[in-house]
N, C-alpha and C positions, 0 to 999 in steps of 0.2 A: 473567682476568675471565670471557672465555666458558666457561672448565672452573669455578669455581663456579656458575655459569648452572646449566649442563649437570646439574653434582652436585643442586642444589637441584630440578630439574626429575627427576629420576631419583627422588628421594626422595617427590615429591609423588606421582610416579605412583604409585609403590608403596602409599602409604596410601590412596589414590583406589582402587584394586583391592583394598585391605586394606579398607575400613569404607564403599563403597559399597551393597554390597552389603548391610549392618547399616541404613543410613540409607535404605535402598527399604524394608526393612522394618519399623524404625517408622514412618513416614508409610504404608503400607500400615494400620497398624494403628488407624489413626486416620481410615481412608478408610470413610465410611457405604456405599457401593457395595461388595458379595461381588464385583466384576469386579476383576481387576488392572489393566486394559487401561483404563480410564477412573476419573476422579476424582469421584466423588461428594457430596463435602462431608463436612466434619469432623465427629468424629462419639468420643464415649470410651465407645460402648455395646458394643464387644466388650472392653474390661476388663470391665462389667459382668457379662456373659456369662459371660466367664471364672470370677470369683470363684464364679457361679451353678451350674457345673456340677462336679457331686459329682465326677464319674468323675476329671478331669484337679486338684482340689483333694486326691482320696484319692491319686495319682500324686506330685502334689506332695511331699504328707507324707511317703512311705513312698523318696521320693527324698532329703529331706531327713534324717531318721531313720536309713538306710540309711547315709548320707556322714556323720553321725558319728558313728554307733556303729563302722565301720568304720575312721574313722580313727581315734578313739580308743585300741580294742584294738590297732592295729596300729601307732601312736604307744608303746603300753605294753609293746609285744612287741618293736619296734622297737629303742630304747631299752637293755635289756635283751641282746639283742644286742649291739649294740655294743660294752657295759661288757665282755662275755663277749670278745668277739674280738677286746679291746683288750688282754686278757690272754692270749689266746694265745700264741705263736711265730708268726715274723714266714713263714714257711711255710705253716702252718697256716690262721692270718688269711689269708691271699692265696687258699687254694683255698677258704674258707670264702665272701671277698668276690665270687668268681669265680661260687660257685654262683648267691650271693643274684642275679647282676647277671643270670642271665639270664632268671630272668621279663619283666626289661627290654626285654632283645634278642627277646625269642620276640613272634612273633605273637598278636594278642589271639586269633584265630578259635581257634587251638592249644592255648593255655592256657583258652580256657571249653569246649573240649569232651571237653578232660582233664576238668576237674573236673568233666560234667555226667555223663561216664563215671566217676565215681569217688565220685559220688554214687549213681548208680543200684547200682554194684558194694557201696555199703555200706549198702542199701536207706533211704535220707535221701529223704523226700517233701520235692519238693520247693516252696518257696514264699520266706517274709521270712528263713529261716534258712540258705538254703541261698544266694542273694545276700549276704547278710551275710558268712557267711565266705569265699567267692565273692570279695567287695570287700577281706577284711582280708587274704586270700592273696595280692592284686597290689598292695594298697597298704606291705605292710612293706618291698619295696624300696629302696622311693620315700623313705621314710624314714630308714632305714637310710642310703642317700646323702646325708641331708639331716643326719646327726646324726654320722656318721664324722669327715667332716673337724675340727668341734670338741672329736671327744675326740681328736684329733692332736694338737689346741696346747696339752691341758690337761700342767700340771707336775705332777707323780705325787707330785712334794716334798709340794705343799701337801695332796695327801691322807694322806700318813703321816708331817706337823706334826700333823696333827690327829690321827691314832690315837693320837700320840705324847703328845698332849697330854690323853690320856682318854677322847674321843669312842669310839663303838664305832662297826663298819664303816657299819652302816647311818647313823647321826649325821653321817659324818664324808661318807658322799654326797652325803646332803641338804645339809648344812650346806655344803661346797665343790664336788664336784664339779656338783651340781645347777643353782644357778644359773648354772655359765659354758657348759653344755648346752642350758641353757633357750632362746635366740635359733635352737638348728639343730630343736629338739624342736618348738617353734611354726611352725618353718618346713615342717617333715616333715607337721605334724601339717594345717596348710594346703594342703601340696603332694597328700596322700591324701584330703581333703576333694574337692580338684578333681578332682582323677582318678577318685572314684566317683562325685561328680555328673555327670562326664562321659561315666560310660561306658556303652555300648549293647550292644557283640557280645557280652562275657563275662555281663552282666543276660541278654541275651536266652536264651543259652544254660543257665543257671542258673536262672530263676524258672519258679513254677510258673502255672498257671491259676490268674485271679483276681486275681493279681496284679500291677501294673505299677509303673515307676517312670516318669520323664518321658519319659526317652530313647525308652524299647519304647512308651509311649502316644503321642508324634508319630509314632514310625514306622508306628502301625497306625491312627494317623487320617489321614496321609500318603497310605496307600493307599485311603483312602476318597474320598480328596480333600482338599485344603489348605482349613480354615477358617481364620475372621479370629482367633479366640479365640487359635490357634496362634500369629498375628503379637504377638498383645499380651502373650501369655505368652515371646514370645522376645524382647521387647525388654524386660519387667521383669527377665527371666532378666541380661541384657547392661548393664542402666543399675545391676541389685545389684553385678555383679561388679564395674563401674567405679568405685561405690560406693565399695568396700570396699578397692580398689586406693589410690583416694585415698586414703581414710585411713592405711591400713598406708604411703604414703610421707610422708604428711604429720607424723604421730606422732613419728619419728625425728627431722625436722626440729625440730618443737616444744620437744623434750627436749636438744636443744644449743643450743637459744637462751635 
């Protein structure tokens, strides 16, 4: 009895230290008083603010735009891979999977100052395009891990029924192997979505003047000082994700009942 106590009390702590810290800052966000330290009365004029100013709405966009052009190319590239290294030798595949994994392993600071040097080495001004492919170089990983395992389980049968049966190579992908891919390619293409929305040191290192995404624009109003705008944009940022959480687990459920 006391050890599930115990366990129940362990688990609560952990989310109490897990989304306290989230719930001080939407009720921050909603505080009419700039003090942290005293409660002012309620107040949704810093949404307002927020929507109202240009700088962190351009930030926005070119965050949003950036996460999916990037995942997408790197969903298409991804992908493509795969098919390629599912055709290998089981050798070959292995030193191939080895490489991919370690943009993984390596440190963000490492890999954006490779590429910030490797941009200047092949004279690319940099700004929206030099982030862009900046974001599609660390997100085909990510993907790649997300789409290997289900070309593992695919039966090789059912693609050369289909050649066999007239389909030509590209027919007989789309037609078979495509949709039993499609659940790890949504999943890739999700998982490099997050990962460019969330990243900061490789942006940082890679964009030019002029230009920012969300991550580089809190960190240099940060140093200005923490506005309220920041709080209300960090909890729209947190209630979309859980958003979107719900649904992608609820969908599933829907579709077996």
């Amino acid at each position: 009895m006391m050890r599930n106590i115990a366990k129940k009390i362990y688990i609560l702590l952990i989310l109490f230290f897990l989304y306290a810290p989230i719930v001080t800052l939407i009720v921050l966000s909603f505080n009419k008083s700039k003090t942290r330290s005293k409660w002012g009365g309620f107040t949704v004029k810093w949404y307002g603010s927020l929507f109202e100013n240009e700088a962190i709405m351009q930030a926005l966009w070119n965050t949003l735009l950036i996460a999916f052009l990037s995942a997408a190319f790197a969903t298409i590239i991804g992908t493509i891979a795969c098919v390629s290294m599912q055709g290998m030798k089981k050798h070959f595949r292995t030193i191939c999977l080895g490489i991919t994994n370690i943009p993984m392993l390596n440190a963000e600071i490492v890999t954006g100052i490779s590429l910030m040097l490797l941009f200047i080495s092949l004279g690319i001004k940099f700004g929206f395009l030099t982030i862009l492919m900046a974001h599609i170089t660390f997100n085909i990983p990510y993907v790649i891990l997300s789409i290997l395992p289900r070309m593992k389980q695919l039966n090789p049968s059912t693609y050369e029924a289909a050649l066999d049966l007239g389909a030509s190579h590209i027919q007989a992908f789309f037609k078979v192997v495509f949709p039993d891919l499609l659940p790890g390619i949504l999943s890739g293409f999700l998982m490099a979505f997050t990962m460019s929305l969330d990243d900061f040191i490789i942006t940082h290192f890679t964009k030019g003047p002029g230009i920012d995404t969300l991550s580089t624009k809190i960190y240099t109003e940060v140093k200005k000082g923490i506005k309220p705008e920041m709080y209300a944009l960090s909890s729209l940022i947190f209630v979309s994700v859980l958003i979107l959480l719900l649904l992608v687990n609820y969908t599933p459920k829907k579709k077996k009942n």
